[in-house]
N, C-alpha and C positions, 0 to 999 in steps of 0.2 A: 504494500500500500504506500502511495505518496504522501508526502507531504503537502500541506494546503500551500505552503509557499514556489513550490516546486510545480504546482496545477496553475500557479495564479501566473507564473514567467514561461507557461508550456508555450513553446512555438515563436519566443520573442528571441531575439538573437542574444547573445550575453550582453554587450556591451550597451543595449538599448536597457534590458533587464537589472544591470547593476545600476544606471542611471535612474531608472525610475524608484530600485530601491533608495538609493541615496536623496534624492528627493522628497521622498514622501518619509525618512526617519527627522529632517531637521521641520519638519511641520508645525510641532506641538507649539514650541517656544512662538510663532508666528498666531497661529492661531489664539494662544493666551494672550497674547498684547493684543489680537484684534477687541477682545470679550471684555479687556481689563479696563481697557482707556472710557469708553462709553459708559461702564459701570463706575467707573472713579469722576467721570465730568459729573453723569447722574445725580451720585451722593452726593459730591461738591455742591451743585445748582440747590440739593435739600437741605443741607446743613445753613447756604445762607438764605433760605427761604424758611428758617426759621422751626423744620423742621423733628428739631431734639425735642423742642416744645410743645409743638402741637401734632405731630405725629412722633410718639418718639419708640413705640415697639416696631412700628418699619424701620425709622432712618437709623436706629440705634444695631437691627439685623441686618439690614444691608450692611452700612458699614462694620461689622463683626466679618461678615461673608467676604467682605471686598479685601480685610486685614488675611483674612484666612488663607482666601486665594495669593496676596503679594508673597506670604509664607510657604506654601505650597511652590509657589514657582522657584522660589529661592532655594527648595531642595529638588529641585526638578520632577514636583511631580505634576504635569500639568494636565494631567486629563480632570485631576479632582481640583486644580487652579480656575480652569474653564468653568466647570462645574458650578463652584465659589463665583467667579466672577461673574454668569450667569442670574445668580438666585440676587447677588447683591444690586444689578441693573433692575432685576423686577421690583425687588423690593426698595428700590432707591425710587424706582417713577412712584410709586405707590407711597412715598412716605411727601414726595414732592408735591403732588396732588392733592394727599389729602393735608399737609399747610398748608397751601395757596387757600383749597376753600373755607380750612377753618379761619383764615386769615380774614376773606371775602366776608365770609359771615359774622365776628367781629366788628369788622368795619361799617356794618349796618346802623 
């Protein structure tokens, strides 16, 4: 029986085959800065939207997720960094939103 990696390069030539593995191992690290930055502006735009205050079990878990994910990547582990920096952009729009309206409604 083969190998799944061995079925996945059947019929490619080596030199295409080693190319493509090479490319797709330095991914991770690319792919975590895309997840991180958007979740790290996110939190940012909550914290000064006031957010620790008036939502502050979102923007207090996002930012927890987003700290977790910069840790995670710092030991290379980035599938569970993506992960982290994933739930920290949900919960950073969701802590962002809901200060703006508690803010809105306040201001009434």
């Amino acid at each position: 029986m083969r190998s799944w990696l061995s079925r996945l390069f059947e019929g490619l030539p080596a030199r295409a085959a080693g190319a493509l593995l090479l490319t797709t191992v330095g991914c991770a690290p690319t792919i975590y800065t895309v997840n991180v930055m958007p979740a790290a502006r996110v939190v940012h735009q909550a914290e000064e939207a006031g957010a620790a205050t008036h939502a502050p079990y979102e923007y207090w878990y996002a930012r927890a997720h987003l700290d977790q994910a910069r840790e995670e990547a710092g030991e290379a582990m980035y599938q569970d960094a993506i992960r982290n920096a994933q739930i920290a952009e949900e919960y950073g729009v969701k802590a962002l939103e809901l200060a703006r309206r508690r803010m809105r409604e306040q201001g009434r």
